[in-house]
N, C-alpha and C positions, 0 to 999 in steps of 0.2 A: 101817233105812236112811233113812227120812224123818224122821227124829226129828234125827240126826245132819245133814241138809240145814238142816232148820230151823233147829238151833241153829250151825251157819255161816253161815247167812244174818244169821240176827238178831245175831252178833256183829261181822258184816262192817258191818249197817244200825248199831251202838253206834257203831264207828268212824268212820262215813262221819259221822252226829250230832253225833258229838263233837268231827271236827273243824272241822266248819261254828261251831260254837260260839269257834275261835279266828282272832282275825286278825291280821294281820302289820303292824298299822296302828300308827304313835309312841302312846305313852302319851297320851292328851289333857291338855287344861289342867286343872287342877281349880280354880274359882275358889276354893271353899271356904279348901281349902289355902292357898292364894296369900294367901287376907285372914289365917290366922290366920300363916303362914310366912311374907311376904312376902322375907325376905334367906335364905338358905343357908348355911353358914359349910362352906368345904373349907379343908384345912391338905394341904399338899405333900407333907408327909412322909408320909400316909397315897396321895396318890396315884401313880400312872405313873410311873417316874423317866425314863420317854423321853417324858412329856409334858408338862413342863414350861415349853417355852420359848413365849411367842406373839409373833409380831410384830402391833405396833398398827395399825391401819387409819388415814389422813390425818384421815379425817373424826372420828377419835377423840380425837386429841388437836390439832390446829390450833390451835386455840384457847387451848390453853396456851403455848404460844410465842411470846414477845415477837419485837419487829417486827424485831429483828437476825438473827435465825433463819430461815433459810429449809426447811419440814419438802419432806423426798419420801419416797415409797414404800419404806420397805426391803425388801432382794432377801431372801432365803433363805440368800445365799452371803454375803451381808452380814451376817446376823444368827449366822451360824456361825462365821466370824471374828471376829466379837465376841466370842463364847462363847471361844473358844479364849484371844484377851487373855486375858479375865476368869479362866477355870481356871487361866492359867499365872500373874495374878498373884496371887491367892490362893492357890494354893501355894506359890511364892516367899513368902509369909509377908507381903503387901502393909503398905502403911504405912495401917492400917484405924483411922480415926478419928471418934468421933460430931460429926457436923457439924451446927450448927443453918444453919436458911438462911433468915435474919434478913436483910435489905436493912439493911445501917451506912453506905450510903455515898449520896450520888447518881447515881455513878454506877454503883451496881448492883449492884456489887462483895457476892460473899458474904463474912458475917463469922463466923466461929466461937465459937459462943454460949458454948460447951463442948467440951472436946475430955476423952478419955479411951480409955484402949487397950482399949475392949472390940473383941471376935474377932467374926468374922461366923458363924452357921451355917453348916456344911456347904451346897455350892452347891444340894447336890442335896435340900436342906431350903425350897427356897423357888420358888415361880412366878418367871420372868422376862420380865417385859414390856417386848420392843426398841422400838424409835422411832425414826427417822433426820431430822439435819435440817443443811444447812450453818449455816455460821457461819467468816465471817475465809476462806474457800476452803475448810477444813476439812470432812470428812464427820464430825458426831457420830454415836455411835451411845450413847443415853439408855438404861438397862436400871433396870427400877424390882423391885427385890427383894422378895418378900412368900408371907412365910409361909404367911401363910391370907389369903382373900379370902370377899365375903358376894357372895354371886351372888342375881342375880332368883330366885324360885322360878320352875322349868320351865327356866332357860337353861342351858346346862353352861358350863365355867369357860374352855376356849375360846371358845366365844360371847362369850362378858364379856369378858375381856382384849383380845380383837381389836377390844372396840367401844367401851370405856371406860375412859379413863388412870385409872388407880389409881396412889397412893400417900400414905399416910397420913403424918399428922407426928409422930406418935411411936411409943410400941411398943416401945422398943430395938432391940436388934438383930433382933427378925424381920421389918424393913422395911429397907429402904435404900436407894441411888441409885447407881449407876455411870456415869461419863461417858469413854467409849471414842473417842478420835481413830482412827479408821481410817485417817488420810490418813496420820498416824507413827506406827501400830501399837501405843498403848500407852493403859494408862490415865491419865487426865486427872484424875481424878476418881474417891475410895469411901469414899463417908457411911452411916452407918447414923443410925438416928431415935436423939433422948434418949428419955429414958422422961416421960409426962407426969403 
C-alpha cells in the first residue's frame, strides 16, 4: 500500500517538474539567428488564405506620396470594398497589362515601358497591401500584390505589411499594383512588374 502512495506521489512530483519547466512566454529573440537570417522569405500560397489582406499604417507609407495625394487611414469596410472591385475585376477577365512606371512626361504622367498580355496569379496567390489616399476628391484605394515577401527575422508578415510599403519593380507577375477609385467603384488602374 505504501509502495503504490509513493509511486503516486512521485509521479504526481514528475508532473508538477515538468511543468514548471514550460512557459507560455513568445519565443524570444535570437540574435544569433537574426545575424546569420536576417530577412525570412514567406510566399502566399503556402499561407492562410483568410490572411492575406493588410491594411497599411499612415506612418508606413506617407512618404511615398507625392504632394497631390492626400493619404488617410483606411477603414476595414474600405479595404473589403476594394477587395470585392478587385475579385470581380479579375474575374471579368480585367484588361491586365505589364506596366512600367517610368515618369515620360513632366508632368508625371506614367508611360508604358512595355505592355504584354501576361495573367495575373490567382488573387488568393499573393499578399495584398491596401493604402488609402485622396486625390482630385477621389478616395484611392492602392493595393500592392506580392507573392512572397522577406520579413525581419522574429516579425510575422502582418507586422511587416502593416508597417512597410512593399513593392518591388520587377518579378513579373508575382508582384503588381492595383489603383481602386472607390468614389466610382471600379478599377483605375492593374499593372503587374516586367521581369528584370
Amino acid at each position: 500500500m505504501n509502495t503504490i502512495k509513493v509511486s503516486v506521489l512521485l509521479i504526481v512530483i514528475l508532473f508538477v517538474v515538468a511543468g514548471c519547466n514550460y512557459t507560455s512566454k513568445p519565443r524570444t529573440f535570437d540574435r544569433e539567428q537574426a545575424t546569420l537570417y536576417p530577412r525570412v522569405p514567406y510566399e502566399a500560397i503556402k499561407d492562410n488564405k483568410d490572411s492575406l489582406d493588410f491594411i497599411l499604417s499612415l506612418k508606413g507609407f506617407s512618404e511615398e506620396l507625392s504632394n497631390d495625394k492626400k493619404p488617410y487611414q483606411l477603414s476595414v469596410a474600405e479595404m473589403k470594398m476594394a477587395k470585392k472591385i478587385l475579385e470581380k475585376y479579375v474575374a471579368s477577365g480585367g484588361d491586365h497589362l505589364v506596366v512600367g512606371s517610368k515618369d515620360g512626361t513632366k508632368s508625371g504622367k506614367e508611360v508604358c515601358d512595355e505592355m504584354d498580355d501576361t495573367a495575373p496569379l490567382p488573387l488568393t496567390h499573393y499578399y495584398k497591401q491596401y493604402l488609402g489616399y485622396v486625390k482630385n476628391g477621389h478616395h484611392i484605394v492602392e493595393i500592392n500584390l506580392l507573392a512572397c515577401v522577406y520579413v525581419n527575422y522574429g516579425e510575422s508578415v502582418s507586422a511587416y505589411l502593416q508597417r512597410v510599403y512593399s513593392l518591388p519593380h520587377d518579378g513579373g507577375n508575382h508582384f503588381g499594383r492595383v489603383l481602386i477609385d472607390l468614389t466610382e467603384k471600379k478599377v483605375i488602374r492593374f499593372s503587374l512588374n516586367t521581369v528584370a
